[in-house]
py3Dmol code that shows the C-alpha trace and the ligand (Angstrom):
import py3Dmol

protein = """\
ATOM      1  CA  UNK A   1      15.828  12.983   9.505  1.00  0.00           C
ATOM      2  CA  UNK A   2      13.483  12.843   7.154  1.00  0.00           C
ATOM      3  CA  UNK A   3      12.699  10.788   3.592  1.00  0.00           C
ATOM      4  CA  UNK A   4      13.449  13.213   0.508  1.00  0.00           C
ATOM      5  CA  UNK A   5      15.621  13.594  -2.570  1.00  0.00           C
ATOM      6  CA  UNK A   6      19.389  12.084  -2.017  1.00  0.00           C
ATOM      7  CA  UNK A   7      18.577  10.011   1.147  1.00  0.00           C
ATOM      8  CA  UNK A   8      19.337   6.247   1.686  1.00  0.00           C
ATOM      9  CA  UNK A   9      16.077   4.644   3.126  1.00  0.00           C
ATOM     10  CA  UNK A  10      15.840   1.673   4.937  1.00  0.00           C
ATOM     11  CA  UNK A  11      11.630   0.212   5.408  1.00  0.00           C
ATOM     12  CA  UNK A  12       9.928  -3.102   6.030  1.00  0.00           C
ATOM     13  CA  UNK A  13       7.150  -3.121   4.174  1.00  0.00           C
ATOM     14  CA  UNK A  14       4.506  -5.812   2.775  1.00  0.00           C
ATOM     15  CA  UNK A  15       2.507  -5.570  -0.368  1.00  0.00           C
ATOM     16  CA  UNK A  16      -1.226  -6.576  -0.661  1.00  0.00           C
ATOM     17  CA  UNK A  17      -2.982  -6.916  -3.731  1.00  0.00           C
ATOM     18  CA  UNK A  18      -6.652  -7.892  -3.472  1.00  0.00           C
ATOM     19  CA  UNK A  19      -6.854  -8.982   0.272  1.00  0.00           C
ATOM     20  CA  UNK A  20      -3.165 -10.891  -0.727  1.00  0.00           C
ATOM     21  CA  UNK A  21       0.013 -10.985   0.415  1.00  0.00           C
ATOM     22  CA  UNK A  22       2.199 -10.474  -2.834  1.00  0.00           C
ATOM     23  CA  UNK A  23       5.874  -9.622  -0.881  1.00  0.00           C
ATOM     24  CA  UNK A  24       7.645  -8.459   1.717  1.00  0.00           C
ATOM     25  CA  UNK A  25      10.692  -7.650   3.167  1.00  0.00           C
ATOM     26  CA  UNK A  26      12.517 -10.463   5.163  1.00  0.00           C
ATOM     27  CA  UNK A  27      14.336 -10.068   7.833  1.00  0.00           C
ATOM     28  CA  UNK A  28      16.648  -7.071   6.362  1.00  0.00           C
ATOM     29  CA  UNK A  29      14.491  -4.386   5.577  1.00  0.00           C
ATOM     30  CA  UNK A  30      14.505  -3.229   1.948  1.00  0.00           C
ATOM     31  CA  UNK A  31      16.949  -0.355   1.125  1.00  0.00           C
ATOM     32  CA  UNK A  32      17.263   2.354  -1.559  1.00  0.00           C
ATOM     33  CA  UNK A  33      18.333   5.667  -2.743  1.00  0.00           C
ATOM     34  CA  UNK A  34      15.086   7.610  -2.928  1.00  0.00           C
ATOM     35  CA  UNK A  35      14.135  10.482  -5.517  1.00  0.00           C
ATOM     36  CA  UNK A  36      16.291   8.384  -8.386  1.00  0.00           C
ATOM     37  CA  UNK A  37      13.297   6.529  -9.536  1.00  0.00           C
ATOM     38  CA  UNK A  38      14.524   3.242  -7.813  1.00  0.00           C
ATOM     39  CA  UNK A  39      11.167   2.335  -6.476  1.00  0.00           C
ATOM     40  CA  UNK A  40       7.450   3.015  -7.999  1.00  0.00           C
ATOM     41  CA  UNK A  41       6.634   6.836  -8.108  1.00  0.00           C
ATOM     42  CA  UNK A  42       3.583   6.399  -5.867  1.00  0.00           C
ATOM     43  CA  UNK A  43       5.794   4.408  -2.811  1.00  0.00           C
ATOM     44  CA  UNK A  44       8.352   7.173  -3.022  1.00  0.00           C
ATOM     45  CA  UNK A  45       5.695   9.990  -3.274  1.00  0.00           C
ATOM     46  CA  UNK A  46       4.109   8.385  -0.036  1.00  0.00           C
ATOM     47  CA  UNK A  47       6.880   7.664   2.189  1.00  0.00           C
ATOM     48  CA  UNK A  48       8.539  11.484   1.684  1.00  0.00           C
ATOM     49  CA  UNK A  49       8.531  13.676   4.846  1.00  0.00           C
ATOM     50  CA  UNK A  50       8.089  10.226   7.337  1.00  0.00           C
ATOM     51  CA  UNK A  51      10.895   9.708   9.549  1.00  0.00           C
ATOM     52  CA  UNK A  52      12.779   6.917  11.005  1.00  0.00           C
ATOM     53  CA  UNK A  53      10.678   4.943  13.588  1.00  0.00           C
ATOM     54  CA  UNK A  54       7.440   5.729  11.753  1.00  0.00           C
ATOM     55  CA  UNK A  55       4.456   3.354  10.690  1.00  0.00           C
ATOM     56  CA  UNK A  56       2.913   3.947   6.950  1.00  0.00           C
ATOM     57  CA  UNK A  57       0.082   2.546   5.175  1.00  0.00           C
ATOM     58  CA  UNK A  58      -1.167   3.541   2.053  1.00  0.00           C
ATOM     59  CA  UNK A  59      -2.397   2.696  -1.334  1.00  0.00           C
ATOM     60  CA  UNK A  60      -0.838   3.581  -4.660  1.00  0.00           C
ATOM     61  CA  UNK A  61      -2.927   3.396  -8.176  1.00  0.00           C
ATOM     62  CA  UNK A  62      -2.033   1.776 -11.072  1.00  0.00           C
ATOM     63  CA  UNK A  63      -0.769   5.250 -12.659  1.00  0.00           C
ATOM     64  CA  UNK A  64       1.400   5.551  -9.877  1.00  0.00           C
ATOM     65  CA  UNK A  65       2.631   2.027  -9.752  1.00  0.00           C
ATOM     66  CA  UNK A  66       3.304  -0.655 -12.467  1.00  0.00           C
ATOM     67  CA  UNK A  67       0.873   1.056 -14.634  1.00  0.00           C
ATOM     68  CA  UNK A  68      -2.327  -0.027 -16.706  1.00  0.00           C
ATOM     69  CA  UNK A  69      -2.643  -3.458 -18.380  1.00  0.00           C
ATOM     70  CA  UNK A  70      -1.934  -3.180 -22.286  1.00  0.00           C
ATOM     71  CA  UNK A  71      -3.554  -5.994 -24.277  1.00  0.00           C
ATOM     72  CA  UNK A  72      -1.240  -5.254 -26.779  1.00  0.00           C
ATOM     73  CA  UNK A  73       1.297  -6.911 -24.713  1.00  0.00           C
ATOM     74  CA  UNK A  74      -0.522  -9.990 -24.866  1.00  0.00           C
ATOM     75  CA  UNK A  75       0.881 -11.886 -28.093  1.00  0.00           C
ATOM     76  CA  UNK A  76       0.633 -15.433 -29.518  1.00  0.00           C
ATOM     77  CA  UNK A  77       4.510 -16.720 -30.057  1.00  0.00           C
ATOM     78  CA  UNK A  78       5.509 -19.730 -32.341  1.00  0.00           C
ATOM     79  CA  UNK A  79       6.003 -22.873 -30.072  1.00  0.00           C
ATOM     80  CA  UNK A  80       9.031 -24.071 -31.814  1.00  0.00           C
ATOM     81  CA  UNK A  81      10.549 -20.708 -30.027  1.00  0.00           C
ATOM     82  CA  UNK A  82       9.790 -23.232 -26.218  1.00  0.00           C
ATOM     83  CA  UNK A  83      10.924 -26.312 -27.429  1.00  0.00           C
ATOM     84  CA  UNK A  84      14.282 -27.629 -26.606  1.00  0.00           C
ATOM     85  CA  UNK A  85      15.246 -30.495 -28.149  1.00  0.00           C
ATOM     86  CA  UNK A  86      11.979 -30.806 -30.253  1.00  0.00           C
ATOM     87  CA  UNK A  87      10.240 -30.943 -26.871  1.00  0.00           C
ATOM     88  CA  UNK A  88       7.928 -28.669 -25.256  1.00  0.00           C
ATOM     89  CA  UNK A  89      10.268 -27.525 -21.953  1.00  0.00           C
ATOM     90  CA  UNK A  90       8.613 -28.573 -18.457  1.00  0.00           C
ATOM     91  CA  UNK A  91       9.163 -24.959 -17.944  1.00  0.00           C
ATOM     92  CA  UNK A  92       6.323 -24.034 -20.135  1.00  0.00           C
ATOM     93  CA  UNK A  93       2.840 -24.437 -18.039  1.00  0.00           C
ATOM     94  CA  UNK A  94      -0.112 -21.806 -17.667  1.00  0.00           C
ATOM     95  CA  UNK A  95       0.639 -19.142 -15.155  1.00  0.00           C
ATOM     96  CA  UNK A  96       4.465 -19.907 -15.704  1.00  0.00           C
ATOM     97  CA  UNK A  97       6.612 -17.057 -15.688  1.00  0.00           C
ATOM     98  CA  UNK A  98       9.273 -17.193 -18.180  1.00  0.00           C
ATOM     99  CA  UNK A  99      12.530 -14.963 -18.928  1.00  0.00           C
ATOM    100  CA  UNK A 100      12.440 -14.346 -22.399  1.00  0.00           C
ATOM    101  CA  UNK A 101      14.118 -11.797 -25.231  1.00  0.00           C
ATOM    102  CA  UNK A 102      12.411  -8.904 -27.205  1.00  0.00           C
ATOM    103  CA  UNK A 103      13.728  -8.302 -30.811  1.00  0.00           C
ATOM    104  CA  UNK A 104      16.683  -6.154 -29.687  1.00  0.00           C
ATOM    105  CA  UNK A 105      17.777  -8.997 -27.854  1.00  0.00           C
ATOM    106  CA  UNK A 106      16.804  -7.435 -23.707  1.00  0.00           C
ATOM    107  CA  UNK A 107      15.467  -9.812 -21.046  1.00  0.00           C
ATOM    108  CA  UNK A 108      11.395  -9.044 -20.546  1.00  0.00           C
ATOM    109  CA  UNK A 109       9.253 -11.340 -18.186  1.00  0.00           C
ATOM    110  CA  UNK A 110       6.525 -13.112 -19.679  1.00  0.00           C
ATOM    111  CA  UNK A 111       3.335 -14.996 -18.106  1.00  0.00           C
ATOM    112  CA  UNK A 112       2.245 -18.262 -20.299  1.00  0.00           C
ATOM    113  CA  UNK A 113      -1.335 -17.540 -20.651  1.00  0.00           C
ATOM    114  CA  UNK A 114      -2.324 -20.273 -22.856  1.00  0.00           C
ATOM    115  CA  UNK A 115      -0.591 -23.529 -24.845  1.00  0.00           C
ATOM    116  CA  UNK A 116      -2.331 -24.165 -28.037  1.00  0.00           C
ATOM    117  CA  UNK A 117      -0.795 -26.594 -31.144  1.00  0.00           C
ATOM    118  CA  UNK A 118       0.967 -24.048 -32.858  1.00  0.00           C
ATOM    119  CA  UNK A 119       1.268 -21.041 -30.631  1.00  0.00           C
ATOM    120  CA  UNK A 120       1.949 -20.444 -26.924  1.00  0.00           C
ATOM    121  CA  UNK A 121       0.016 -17.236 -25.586  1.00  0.00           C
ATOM    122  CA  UNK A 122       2.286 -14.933 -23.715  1.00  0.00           C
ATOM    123  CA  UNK A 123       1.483 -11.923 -21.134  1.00  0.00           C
ATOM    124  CA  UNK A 124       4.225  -9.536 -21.257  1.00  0.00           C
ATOM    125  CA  UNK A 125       2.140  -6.867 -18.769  1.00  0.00           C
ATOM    126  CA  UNK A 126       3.698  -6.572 -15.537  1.00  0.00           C
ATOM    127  CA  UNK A 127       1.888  -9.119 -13.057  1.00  0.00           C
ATOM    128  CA  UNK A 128       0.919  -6.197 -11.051  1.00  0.00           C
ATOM    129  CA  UNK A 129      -0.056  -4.277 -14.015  1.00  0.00           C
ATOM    130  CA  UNK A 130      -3.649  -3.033 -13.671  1.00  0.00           C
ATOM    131  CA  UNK A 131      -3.653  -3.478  -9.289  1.00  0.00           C
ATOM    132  CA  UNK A 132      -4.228  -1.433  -6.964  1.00  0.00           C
ATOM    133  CA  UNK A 133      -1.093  -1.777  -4.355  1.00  0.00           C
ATOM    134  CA  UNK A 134      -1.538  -1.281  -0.463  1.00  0.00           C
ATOM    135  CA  UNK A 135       1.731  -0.863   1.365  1.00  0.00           C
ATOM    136  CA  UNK A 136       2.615  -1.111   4.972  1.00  0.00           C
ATOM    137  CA  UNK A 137       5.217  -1.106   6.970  1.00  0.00           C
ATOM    138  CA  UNK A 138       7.636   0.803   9.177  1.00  0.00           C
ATOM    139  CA  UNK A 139      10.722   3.263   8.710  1.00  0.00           C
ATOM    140  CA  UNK A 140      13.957   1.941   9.929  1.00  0.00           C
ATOM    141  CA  UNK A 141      16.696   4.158   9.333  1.00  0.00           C
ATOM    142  CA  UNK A 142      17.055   7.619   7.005  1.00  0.00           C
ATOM    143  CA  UNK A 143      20.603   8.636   6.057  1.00  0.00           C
ATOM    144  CA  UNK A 144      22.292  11.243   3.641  1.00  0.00           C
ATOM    145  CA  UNK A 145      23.385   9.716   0.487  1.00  0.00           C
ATOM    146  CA  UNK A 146      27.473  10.068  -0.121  1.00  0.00           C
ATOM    147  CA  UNK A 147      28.289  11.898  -3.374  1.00  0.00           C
ATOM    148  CA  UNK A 148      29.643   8.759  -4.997  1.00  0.00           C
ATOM    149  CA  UNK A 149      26.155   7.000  -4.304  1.00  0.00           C
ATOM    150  CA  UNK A 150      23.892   9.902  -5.804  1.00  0.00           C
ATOM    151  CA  UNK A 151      26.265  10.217  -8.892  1.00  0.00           C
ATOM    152  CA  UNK A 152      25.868   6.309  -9.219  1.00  0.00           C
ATOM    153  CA  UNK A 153      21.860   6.511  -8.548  1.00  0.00           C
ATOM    154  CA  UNK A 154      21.939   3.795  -6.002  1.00  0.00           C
ATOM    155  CA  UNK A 155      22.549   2.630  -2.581  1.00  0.00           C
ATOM    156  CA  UNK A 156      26.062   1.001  -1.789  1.00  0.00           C
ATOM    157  CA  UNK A 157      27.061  -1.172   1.122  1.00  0.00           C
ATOM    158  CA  UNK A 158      24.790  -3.024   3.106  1.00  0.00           C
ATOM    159  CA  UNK A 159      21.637  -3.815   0.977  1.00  0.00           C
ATOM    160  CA  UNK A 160      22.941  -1.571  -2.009  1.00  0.00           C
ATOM    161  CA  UNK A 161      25.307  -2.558  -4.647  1.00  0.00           C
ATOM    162  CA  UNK A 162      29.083  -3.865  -3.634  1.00  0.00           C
ATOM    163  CA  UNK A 163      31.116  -2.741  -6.914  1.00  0.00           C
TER     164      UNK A 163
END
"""
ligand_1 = """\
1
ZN
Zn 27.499 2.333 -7.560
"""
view = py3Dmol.view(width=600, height=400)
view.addModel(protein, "pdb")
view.setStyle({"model": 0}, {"cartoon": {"style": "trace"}})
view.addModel(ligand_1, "xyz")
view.setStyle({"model": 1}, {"stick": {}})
view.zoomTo()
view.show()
């Protein structure tokens, strides 16, 4: 069987960016419902057609992965907003990557770039924003999606959502 639209895919894969390992799957492979926009469009665009048993390697753009970096997304935030206490949290060092809250209140990861007196510098672009990704790995199983699953947009069971 092959990887298209409305199959659950099971892969090992590991991710290099610039001669680095970045992740990879351990021990379970990584599994999803593909064609529902679960993964990056250029991983699902690559692995379509390969069957179970099958080797990949390939590289996916930024386009086609976690996009371009936007220095708008860079933005100098009050410090008061990181203190706790009146204190500057341990939490809060350069390279740091915090959970923090956009205006309407949603969770959005942020990198500390820089602490300054007033103002911590914050990197909201996605830390693989701007890199080219190279993917490899192996196909371990291909199976039709149930209706329930496709309707739902991901995988249940095993490495999918128990609800
Ligand atoms: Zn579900």
């Amino acid at each position: 069987m092959e990887i298209s639209k409305d199959k659950v895919v099971q892969v090992h894969y590991r991710l290099e960016v610039d001669g680095e390992l970045v992740d990879q799957s351990q021990g379970d492979p990584l599994t999803y419902l593909h064609g529902h926009n679960n993964m990056i469009p250029g991983f699902e665009r690559q692995l379509e057609g390969l069957k179970s048993g099958e080797k990949y390697a390939f590289t996916v753009e930024p386009t086609e992965g976690y996009g371009e970096r936007n220095d708008e997304a860079v933005a100098d935030l009050d410090i008061e907003i990181f203190k706790v206490d009146g204190e500057l949290s341990d939490q809060v060092t350069p390279g740091a990557q915090l959970q923090m809250r956009n205006e309407h209140g949603h969770p959005l990861m942020g990198t500390v770039l820089e602490i300054g007196d007033s103002h911590v510098q914050m990197d909201f672009n996605h830390m693989l924003a701007g890199k080219t990704l190279n993917f490899s790995g192996s196909v371990e199983s291909v199976r039709d999606a149930s209706a329930e699953e496709i309707s739902h947009g991901h995988v249940h069971g095993p490495g999918g959502h128990h609800h």
